[in-house]
C-alpha positions in Angstrom: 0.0 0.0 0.0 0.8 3.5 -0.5 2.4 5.2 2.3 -0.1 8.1 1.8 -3.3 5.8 1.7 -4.2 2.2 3.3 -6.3 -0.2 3.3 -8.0 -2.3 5.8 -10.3 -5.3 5.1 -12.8 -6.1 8.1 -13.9 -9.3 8.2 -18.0 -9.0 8.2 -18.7 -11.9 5.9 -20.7 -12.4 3.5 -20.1 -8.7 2.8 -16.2 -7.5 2.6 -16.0 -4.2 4.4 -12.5 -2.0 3.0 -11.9 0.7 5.5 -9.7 3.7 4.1 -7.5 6.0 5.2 -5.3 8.5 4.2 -5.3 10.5 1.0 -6.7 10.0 -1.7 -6.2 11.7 -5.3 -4.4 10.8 -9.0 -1.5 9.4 -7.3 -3.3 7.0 -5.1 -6.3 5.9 -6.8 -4.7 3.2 -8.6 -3.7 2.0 -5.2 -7.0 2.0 -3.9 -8.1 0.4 -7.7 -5.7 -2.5 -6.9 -6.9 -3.2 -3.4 -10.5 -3.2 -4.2 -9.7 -5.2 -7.2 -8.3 -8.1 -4.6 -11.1 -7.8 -1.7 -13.7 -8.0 -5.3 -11.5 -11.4 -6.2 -12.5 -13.2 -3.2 -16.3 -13.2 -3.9 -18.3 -11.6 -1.4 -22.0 -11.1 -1.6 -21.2 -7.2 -1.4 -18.6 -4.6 -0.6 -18.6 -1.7 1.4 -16.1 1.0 1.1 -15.7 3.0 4.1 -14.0 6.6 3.6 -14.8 8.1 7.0 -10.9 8.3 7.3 -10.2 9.4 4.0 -9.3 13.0 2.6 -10.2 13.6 -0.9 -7.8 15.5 -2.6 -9.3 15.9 -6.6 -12.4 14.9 -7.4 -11.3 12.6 -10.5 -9.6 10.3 -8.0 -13.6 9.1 -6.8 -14.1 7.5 -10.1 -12.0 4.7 -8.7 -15.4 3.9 -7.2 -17.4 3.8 -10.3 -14.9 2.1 -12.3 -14.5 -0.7 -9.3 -18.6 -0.7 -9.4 -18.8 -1.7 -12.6 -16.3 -4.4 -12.2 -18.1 -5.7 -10.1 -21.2 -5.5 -11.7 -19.9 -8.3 -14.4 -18.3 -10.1 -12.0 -18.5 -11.0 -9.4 -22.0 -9.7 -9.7 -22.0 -7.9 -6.4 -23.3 -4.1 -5.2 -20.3 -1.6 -3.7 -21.6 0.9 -1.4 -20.1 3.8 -0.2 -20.2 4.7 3.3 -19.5 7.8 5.5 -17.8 10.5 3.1 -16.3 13.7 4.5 -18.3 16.7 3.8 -16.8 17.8 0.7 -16.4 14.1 -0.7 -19.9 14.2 0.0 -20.5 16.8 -2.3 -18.0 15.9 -4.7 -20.0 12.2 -5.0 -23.2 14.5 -5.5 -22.2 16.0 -8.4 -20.0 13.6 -10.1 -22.0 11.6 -13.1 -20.1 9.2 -12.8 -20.2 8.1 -9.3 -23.9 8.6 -9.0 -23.8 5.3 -10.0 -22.5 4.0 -6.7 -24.6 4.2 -3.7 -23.6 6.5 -0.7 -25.1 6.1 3.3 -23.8 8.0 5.7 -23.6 5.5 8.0 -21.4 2.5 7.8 -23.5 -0.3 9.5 -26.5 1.1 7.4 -24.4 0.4 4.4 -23.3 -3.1 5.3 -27.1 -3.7 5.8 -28.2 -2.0 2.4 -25.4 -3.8 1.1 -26.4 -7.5 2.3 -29.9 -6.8 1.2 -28.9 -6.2 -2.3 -26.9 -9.2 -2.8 -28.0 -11.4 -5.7 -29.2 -15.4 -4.9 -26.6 -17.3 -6.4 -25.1 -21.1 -6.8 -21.6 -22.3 -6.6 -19.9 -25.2 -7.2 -16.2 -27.0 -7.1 -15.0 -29.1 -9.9 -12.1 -30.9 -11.1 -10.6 -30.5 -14.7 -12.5 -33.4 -15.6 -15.0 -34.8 -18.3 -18.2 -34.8 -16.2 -17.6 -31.1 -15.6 -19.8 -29.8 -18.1 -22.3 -31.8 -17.3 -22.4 -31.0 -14.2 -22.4 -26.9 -14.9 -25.4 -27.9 -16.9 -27.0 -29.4 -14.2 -26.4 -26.6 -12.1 -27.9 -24.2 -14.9 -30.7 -26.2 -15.0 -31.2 -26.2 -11.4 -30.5 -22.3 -11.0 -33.0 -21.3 -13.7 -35.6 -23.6 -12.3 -35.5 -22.2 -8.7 -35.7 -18.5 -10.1 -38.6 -19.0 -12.4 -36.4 -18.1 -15.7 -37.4 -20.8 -18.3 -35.9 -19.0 -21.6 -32.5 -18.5 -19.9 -31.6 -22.2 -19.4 -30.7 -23.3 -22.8 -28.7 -20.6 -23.4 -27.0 -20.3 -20.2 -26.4 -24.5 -20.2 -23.9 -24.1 -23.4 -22.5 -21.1 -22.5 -21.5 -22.6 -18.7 -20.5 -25.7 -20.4 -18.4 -23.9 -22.7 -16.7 -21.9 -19.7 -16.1 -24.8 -17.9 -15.1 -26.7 -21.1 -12.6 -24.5 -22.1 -11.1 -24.5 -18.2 -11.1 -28.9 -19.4 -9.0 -28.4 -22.2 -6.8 -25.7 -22.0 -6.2 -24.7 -17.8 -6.5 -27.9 -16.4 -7.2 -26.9 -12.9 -9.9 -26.8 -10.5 -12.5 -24.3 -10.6 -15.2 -22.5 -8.8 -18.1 -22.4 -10.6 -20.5 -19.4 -10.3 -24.3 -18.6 -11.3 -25.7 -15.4 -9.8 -29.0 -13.6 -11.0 -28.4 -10.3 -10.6 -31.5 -8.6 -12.7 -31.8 -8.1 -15.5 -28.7 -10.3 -15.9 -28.0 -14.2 -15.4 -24.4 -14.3 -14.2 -21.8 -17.3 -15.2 -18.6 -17.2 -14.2 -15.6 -19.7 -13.6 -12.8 -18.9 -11.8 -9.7 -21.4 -12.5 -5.9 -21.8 -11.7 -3.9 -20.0 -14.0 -3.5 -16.7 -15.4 -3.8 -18.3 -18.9 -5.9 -15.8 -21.3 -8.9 -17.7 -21.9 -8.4 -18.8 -25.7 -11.2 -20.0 -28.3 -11.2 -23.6 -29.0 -11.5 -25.0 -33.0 -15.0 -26.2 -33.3 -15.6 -29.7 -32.7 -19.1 -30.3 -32.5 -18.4 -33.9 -31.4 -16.7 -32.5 -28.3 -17.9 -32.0 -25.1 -17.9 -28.6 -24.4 -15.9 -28.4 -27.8 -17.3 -25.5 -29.7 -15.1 -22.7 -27.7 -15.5 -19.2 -26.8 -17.1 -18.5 -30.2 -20.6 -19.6 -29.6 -20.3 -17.3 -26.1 -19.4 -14.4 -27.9 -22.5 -15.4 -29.7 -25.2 -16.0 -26.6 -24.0 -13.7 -24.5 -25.2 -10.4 -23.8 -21.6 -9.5 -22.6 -18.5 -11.8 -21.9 -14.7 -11.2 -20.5 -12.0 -12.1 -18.4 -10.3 -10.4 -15.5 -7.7 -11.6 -13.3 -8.6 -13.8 -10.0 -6.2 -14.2 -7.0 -3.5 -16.9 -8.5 -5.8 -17.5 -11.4 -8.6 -15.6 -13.7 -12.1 -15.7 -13.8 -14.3 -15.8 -17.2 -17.7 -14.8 -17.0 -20.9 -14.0 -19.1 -23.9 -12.4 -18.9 -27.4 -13.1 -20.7 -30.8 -11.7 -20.3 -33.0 -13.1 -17.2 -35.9 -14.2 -18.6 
């Protein structure tokens, strides 16, 4: 961490509470990027930033927050919250477009609260590099879409989890987290494997399992990428929840 700002996780599980302090501004909002970035690779339900110790030195330095927001919008699929900003951070939130985009409480318990509330239901599931894999990520599509009513979503969402987890099969050969999160209007999908590997399209193979590659996501998805994950990377996907 920056000598000017730190970073303090508090352990309030499910939601990941960061607790600031310091400066921030231009020179250490990549800092701060960075940190929320790695509290955002562990997965929690939500994440509250707390800048009650924080003094905001420019105004462009709070779009950290938006730009971390929308990271975690795609994945993990979780709400950041904003919780008790100095007076003129306050103001500068106000009026900045593109932080209006993250939610602000004044109050940092309220925040965890709001925060938890919002979290999205969601599955997960461990499995090995192996070749029941993909069946069992279509399974667990199948399971997902049926508890939360969303009949049109499973086919689609079954090949693209199989391809995700497919291409993990063939390429990463580690284990993986798999992850399904409805997070409306979105159905989530994401994998998180072992190695820092760019996720690569596969030849086609319709004989395959799992074999036609990142292709036919690009194709079903409404949006799709990869971000590094801890000691690995996660790939997700997102398609309409219907």
């Amino acid at each position: 961490m920056s000598s000017r700002i730190t970073c303090e996780v508090r352990d309030t599980a499910p939601v990941a509470v960061v607790q600031l302090a310091g400066s921030l501004d231009v020179g250490t909002m990549r800092t701060v990027h960075e940190a929320l970035d790695r509290v955002l690779a562990t997965q929690p339900d939500a994440l509250v930033v707390d800048l009650a110790e924080v003094t905001v030195q420019d105004r462009l330095a709070l779009s950290v927050f938006a730009a971390a927001a929308r990271r975690a919008e795609e994945w993990p699929a979780v709400p950041v919250v904003l919780c008790a900003p100095p007076p003129t951070a306050a103001r500068w939130l106000a009026e900045t477009s593109a932080c209006r985009v993250v939610p602000v409480s004044p109050d940092c318990a309220e925040a965890t609260r709001m925060a938890g509330a919002a979290s999205a239901p969601r599955l997960r599931i461990r499995l090995e590099p192996a070749a029941e894999a993909c069946r069992r990520a279509r399974e667990m599509v199948a399971e997902a879409c049926a508890r939360w009513n969303l009949p049109d979503a499973a086919g689609p969402a079954a090949l693209v989890l199989s391809e995700l987890v497919g291409n993990v099969v063939r390429h990463a050969g580690t284990p993986m987290q798999v992850t399904v999160t409805l997070r409306r209007p979105y159905l989530h999908l994401a994998v998180v494997d072992g190695s820092r590997a760019a996720a690569r399209p596969a030849a086609a193979n319709s004989r395959a399992e799992g074999g036609r590659g990142l292709m036919l996501v690009r194709e079903l998805a409404q949006r799709w990428g990869s971000v590094p994950a801890g000691q690995g990377k996660a790939v997700w996907a997102m398609l309409p929840a219907t």
